[in-house]
C-alpha positions as CSV (number, residue, x, y, z in Angstrom):
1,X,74.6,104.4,157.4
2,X,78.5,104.2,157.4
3,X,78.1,100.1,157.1
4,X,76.3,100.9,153.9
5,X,79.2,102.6,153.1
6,X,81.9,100.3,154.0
7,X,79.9,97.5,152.1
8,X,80.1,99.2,149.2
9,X,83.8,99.5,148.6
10,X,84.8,97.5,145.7
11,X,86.4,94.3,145.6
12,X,89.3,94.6,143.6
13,X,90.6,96.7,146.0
14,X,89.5,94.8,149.1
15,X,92.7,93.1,149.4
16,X,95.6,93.6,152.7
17,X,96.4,97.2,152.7
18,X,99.4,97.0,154.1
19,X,101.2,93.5,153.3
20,X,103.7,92.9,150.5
21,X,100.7,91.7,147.8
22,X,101.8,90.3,143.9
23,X,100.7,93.6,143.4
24,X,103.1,95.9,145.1
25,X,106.6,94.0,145.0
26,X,108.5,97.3,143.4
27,X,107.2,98.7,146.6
28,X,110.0,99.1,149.3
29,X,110.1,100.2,153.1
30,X,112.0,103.6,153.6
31,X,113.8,101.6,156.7
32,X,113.4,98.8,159.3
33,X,111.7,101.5,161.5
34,X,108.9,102.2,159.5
35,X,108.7,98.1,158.5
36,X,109.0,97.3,162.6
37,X,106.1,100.5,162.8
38,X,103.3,99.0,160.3
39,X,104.1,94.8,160.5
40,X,105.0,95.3,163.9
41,X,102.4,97.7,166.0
42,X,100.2,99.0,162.9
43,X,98.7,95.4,161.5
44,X,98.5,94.1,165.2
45,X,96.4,96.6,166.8
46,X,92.5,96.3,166.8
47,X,91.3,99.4,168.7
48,X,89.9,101.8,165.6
49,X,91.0,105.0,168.0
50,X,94.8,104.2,168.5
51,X,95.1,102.8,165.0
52,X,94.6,105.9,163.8
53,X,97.1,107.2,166.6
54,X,99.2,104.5,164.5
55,X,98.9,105.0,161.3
56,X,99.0,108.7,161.5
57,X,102.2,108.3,162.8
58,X,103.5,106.9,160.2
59,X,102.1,109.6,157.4
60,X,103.9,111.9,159.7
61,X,107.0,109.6,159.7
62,X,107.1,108.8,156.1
63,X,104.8,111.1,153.9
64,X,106.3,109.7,150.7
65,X,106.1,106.2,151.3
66,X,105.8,103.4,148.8
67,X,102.6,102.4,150.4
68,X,101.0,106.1,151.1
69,X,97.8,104.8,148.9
70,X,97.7,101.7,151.0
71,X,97.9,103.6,154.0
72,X,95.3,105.8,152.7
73,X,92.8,102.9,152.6
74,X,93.7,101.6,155.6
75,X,93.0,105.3,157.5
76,X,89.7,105.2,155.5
77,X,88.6,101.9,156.8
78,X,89.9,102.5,160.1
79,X,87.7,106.1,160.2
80,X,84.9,103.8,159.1
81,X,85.4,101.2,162.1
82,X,85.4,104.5,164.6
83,X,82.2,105.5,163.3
84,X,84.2,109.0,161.9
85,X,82.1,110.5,158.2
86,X,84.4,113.2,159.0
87,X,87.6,111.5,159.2
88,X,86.5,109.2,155.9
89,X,85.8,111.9,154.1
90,X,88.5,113.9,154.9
91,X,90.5,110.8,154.0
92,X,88.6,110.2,150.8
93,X,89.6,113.5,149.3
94,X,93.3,113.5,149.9
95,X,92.7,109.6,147.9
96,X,91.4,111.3,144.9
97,X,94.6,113.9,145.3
98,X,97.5,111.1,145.8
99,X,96.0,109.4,142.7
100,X,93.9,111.1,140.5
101,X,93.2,108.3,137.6
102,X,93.9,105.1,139.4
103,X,91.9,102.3,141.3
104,X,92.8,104.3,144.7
105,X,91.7,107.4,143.5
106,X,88.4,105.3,142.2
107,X,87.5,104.4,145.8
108,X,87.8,108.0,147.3
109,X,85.2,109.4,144.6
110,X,82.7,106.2,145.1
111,X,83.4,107.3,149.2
112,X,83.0,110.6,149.0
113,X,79.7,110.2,146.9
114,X,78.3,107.3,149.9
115,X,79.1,110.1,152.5
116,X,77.6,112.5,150.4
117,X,73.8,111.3,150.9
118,X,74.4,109.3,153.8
119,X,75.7,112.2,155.9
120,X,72.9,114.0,155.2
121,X,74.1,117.2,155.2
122,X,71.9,120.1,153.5
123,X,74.3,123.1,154.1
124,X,75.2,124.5,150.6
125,X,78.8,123.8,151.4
126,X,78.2,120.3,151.4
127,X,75.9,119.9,148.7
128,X,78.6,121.5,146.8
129,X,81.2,119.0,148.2
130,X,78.4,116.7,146.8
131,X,78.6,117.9,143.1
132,X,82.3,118.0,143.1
133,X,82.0,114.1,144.3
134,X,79.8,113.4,141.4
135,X,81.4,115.0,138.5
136,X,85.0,113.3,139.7
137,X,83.5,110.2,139.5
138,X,82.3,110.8,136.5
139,X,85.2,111.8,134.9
140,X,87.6,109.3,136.8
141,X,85.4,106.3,136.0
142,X,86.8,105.9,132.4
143,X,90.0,106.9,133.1
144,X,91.2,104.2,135.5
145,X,92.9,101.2,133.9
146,X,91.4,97.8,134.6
147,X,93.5,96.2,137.5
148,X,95.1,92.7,136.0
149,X,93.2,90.2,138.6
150,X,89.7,91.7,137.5
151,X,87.3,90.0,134.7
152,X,86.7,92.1,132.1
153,X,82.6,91.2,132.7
154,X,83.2,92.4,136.5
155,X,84.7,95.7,135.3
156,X,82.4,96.7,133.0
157,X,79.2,96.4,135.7
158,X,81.7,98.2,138.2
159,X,82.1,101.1,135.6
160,X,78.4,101.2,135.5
161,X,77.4,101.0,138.6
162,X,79.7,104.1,139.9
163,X,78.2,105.5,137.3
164,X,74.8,105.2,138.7
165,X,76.2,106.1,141.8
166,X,77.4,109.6,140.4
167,X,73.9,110.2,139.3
168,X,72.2,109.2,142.3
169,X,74.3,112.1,144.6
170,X,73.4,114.3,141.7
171,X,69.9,113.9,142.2
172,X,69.9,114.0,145.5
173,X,72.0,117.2,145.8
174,X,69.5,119.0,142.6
175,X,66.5,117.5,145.2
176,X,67.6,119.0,148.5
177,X,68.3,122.1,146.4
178,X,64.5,121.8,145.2
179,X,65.7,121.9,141.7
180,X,62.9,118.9,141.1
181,X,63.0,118.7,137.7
182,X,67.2,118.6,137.7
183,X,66.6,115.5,140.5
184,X,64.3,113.6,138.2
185,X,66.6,114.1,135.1
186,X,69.2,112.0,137.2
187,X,67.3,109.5,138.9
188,X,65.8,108.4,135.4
189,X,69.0,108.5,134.2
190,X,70.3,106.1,137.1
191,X,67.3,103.6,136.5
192,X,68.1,103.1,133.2
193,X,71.6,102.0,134.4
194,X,70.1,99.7,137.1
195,X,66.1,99.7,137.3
196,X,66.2,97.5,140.0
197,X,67.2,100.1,142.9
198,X,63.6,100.5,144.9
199,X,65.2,103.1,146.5
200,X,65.6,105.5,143.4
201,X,62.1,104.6,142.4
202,X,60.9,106.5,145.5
203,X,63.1,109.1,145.4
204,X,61.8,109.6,141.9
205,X,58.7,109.2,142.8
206,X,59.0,112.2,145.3
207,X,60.3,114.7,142.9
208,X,58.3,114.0,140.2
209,X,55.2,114.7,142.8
210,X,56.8,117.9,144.6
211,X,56.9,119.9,140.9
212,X,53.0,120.0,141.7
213,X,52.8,120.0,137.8
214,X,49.4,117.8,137.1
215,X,50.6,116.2,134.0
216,X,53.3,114.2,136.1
217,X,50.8,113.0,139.1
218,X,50.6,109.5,137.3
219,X,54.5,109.3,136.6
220,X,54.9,110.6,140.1
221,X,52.4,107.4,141.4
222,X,53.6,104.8,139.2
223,X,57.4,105.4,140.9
224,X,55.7,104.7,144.2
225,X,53.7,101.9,143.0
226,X,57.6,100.4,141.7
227,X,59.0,101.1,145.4
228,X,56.1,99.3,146.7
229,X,55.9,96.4,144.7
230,X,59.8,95.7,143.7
231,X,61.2,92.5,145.5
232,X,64.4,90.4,146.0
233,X,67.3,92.6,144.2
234,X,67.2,96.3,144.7
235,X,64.0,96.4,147.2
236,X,63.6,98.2,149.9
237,X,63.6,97.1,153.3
238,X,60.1,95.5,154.0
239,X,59.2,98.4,156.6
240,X,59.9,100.9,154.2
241,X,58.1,98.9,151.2
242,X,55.0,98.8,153.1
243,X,55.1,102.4,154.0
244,X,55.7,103.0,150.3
245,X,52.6,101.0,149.7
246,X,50.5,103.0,152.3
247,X,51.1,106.0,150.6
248,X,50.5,104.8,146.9
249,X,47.1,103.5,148.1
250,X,45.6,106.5,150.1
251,X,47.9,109.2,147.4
252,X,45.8,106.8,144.6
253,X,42.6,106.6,146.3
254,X,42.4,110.6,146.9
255,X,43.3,111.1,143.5
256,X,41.2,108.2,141.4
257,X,38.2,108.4,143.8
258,X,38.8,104.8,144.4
259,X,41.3,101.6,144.2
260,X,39.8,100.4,141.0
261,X,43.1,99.7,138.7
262,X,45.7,99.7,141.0
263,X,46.3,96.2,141.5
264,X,46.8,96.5,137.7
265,X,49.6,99.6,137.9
266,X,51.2,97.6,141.3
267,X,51.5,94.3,139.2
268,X,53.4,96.1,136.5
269,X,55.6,97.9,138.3
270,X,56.9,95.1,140.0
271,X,58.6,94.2,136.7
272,X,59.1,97.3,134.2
273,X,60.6,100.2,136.2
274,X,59.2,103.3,134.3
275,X,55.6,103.1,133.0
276,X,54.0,103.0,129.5
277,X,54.0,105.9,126.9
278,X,51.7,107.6,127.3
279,X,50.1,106.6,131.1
280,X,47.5,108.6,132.0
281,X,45.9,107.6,135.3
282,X,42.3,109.4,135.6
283,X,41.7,112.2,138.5
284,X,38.6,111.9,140.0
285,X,37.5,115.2,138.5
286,X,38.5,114.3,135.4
287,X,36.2,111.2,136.1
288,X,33.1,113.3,137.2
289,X,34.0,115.9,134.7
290,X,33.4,113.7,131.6
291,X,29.4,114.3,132.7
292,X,29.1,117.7,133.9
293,X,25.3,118.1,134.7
294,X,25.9,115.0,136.9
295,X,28.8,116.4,138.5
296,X,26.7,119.4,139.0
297,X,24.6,117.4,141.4
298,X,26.3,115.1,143.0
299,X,29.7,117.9,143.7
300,X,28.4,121.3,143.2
301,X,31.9,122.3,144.5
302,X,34.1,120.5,142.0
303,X,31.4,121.8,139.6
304,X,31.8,125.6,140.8
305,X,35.1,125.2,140.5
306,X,36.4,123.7,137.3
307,X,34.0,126.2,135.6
308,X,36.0,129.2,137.3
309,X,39.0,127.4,136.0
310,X,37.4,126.7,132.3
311,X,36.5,130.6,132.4
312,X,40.1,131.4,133.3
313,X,41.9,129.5,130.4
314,X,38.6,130.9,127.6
315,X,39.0,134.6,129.2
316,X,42.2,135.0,130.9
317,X,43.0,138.2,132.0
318,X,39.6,139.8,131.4
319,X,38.4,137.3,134.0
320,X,41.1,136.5,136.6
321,X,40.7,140.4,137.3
322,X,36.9,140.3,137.2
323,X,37.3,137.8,139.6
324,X,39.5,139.3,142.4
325,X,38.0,141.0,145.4
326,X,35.1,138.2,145.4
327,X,34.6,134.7,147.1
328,X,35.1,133.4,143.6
329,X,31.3,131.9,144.4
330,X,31.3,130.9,147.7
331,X,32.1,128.2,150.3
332,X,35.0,126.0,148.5
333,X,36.0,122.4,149.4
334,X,39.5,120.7,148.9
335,X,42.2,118.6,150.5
336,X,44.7,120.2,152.4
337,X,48.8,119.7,150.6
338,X,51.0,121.4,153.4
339,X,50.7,124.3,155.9
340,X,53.6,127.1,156.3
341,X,54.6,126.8,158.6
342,X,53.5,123.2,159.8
343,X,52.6,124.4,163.2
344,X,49.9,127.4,163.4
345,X,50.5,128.2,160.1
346,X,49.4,131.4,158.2
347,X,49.4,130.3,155.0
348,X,47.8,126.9,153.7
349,X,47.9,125.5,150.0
350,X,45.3,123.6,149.3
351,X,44.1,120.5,146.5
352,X,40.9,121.3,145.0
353,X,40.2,119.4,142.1
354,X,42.2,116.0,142.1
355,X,43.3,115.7,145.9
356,X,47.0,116.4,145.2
357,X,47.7,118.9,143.1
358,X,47.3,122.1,145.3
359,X,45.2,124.8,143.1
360,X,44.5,127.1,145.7
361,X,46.7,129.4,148.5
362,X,44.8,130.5,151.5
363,X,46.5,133.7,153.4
364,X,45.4,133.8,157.0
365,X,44.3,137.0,158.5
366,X,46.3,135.3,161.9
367,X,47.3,132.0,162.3
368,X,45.3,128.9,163.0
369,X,46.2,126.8,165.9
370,X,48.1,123.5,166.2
371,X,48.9,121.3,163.1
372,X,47.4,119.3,160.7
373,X,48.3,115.9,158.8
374,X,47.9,116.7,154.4
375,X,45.6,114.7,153.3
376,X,42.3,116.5,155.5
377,X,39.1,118.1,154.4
378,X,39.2,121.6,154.5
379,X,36.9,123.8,153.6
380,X,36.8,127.7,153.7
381,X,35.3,131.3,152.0
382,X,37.6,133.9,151.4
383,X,38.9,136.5,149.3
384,X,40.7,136.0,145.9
385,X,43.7,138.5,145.7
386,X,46.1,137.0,142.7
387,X,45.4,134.3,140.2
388,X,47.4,132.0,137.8
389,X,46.1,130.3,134.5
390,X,48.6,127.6,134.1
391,X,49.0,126.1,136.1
392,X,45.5,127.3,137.4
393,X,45.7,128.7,140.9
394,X,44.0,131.1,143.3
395,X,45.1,132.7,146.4
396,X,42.8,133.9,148.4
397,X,42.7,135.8,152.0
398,X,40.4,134.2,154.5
399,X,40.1,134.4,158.4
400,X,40.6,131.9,160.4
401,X,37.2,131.5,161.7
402,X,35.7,130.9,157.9
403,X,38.2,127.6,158.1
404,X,36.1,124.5,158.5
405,X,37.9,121.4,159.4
406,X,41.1,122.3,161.0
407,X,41.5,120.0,163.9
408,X,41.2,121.8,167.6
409,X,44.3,121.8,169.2
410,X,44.2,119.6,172.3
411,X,43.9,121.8,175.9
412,X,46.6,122.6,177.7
413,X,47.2,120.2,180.8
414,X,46.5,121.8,183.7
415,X,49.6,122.3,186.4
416,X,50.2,120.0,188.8
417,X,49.6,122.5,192.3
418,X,52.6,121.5,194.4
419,X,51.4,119.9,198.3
420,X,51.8,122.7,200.6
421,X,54.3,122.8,203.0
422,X,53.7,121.8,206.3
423,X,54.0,124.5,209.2
């Protein structure tokens, strides 16, 4: 991840860090010690680790030097050759102190926001290092004044593109918080600054599914389909496409019924990045549900089930209360969204009507055993104990041994009986 990092810096500032440039001729050495220190030992040596040695040295030497911002990027891109995220970003920040509204200060921020996601650190600390990051990019990104030997054309698309890289840590800080709905307000954002970045697409994708909310499933499915089908600029790695594509098919295919008009959603998505007003692809309840007596016969379940949910939104209270203490009518059937916790869990929830939106909450009496990959059959009777009418939901409590489907754990191997000793 740090390459990504150090490929990003800009190039107007990608220029000798510590030689005499057009640039910096009011610039002076402080004496031929520290000029014998940098031109002499500094630029020469190539190990990372006692270039750092070096160069710290020469802050210690010579804190106020002419070239303490040069020397700033050359620690920074010395941290990065060490393989250090620490060191950079420690680096980083004193960049944005030395030189708040100029091109150095520019480069800490657009650092600090690469380290941000690619240092993957959850701890509220850091995601709070990771807001800071993105609101001082945000505000420095205006403020810095156009270096001479940059285009106008080349400035303006560098302006924009730190400013999709603000919103992109934003998101992903709003996302790790599980504040979905904050993550998708940023990654849409960021789209419509660049709409080719795959990678956004799918972490768009993601939020807009995890808010369980079933108006957004085919918003949610067409950001897949975009990370799956986007190529050339912007795309994902190949590997990562086709496990994007894996997903949308068998995500699709639980939640249509079948495959029928995806080709049709994967060809568009290839070249628009957010999908029609309105898009509306059909669940496969919604599907059966259009003819209900057939439904009745061919899914008695699904039938059972969306006329509990019908009775609900008529009746509310008077029936969600009517309806605890029973098995809400039986044996119930649905596809299993996550387990908590993933190994013998003790609480599962549960997709019964389109396959991803979970609808249902099943307390265990004890925990199952083992794990289970989303995505299986399930089927259970239970209890209902609490009740929601939108987004319709019911929890129920149910033994273990009223679960159908759960896979058996595999048996423990047997130990290996050590020879005995000879006498």
């Amino acid at each position: 991840m740090l390459n990504r990092v150090t490929g990003r810096f800009v190039a107007f500032v990608a220029v000798s860090v510590l030689s005499l440039s057009s640039a910096a001729q009011e610039a002076k050495w402080k004496d031929q010690a520290e000029y014998d220190l940098v031109q002499g030992q500094i630029q020469k040596e190539t190990n990372p680790q006692k270039k750092i040695q070096l160069l710290q040295q020469w802050e210690e030497k010579y804190p106020e030097s002419d070239f303490k911002n040069n020397r700033s990027q050359a620690m920074l891109q010395t941290y990065q050759l060490a393989g250090d995220p620490q060191g950079m970003k420690k680096v980083a920040t004193k960049m944005t102190v030395d030189d708040p509204n100029g091109v150095f200060g520019l480069v800490g921020y657009q650092t600090l926001n690469l380290l941000a996601v690619s240092m993957n650190d959850k701890s509220e600390a850091a995601l709070s290092d990771a807001d800071k990051a993105a609101n001082g990019l945000m505000a420095i990104v205006d403020q810095v004044k156009k270096p001479e030997q940059v285009a106008d054309e080349a400035w303006t698309k560098e302006t924009q593109t730190n400013k999709a890289l603000a919103l992109r840590t934003k998101g992903w800080a709003a996302w790790q918080r599980k504040d979905y709905a904050a993550a998708q307000e940023a990654f849409r954002e960021n789209l419509k600054i660049n709409p080719k970045n795959g990678e956004i697409s799918s972490w768009l994708g993601t939020v807009i599914l995890l808010q369980r909310n079933p108006d957004k499933q085919s918003a949610g499915l067409y950001h897949f389909a975009r990370a799956a089908s986007l190529e050339g600029e912007g795309a994902l790695p190949a590997a990562a496409r086709q496990q994007a594509k894996n997903y949308v098919v068998k995500t699709y295919t639980n939640y249509h019924g079948s495959e029928d008009g995806l080709d049709e959603i994967m060809t568009r998505a290839k070249t628009e990045a957010f999908p029609p007003e309105p898009f509306v692809i059909e669940s496969k309840a919604a599907l059966q549900a259009k003819d209900r007596n057939k439904l009745m016969t061919e899914n008695p379940e699904l039938f059972k089930w969306l006329s509990l949910k019908d009775r609900l939104k008529a009746e509310g209270d008077t029936f969600g209360e009517a309806l605890k203490g029973s098995d809400a009518g039986g044996t119930i059937k649905g596809k299993l969204v996550s387990a908590t916790p993933e190994t013998n869990p003790k609480e599962l929830q549960l997709s019964i009507e389109d396959g991803i939106t979970p609808d249902a909450i099943v307390r265990l009496t004890t925990p199952l055993k083992g794990k289970a990959e989303p995505g299986i059959d399930l089927e259970f009777v239970g209890s209902v104990k609490e009740y929601t009418t939108d987004p319709f939901s019911l929890t129920f409590d149910a033994d273990p041994d009223q679960m159908k489907g759960w896979p058996t754990p595999p048996a423990a191997k047997p130990a290996a009986r050590r020879p005995a000793k000879k006498k």
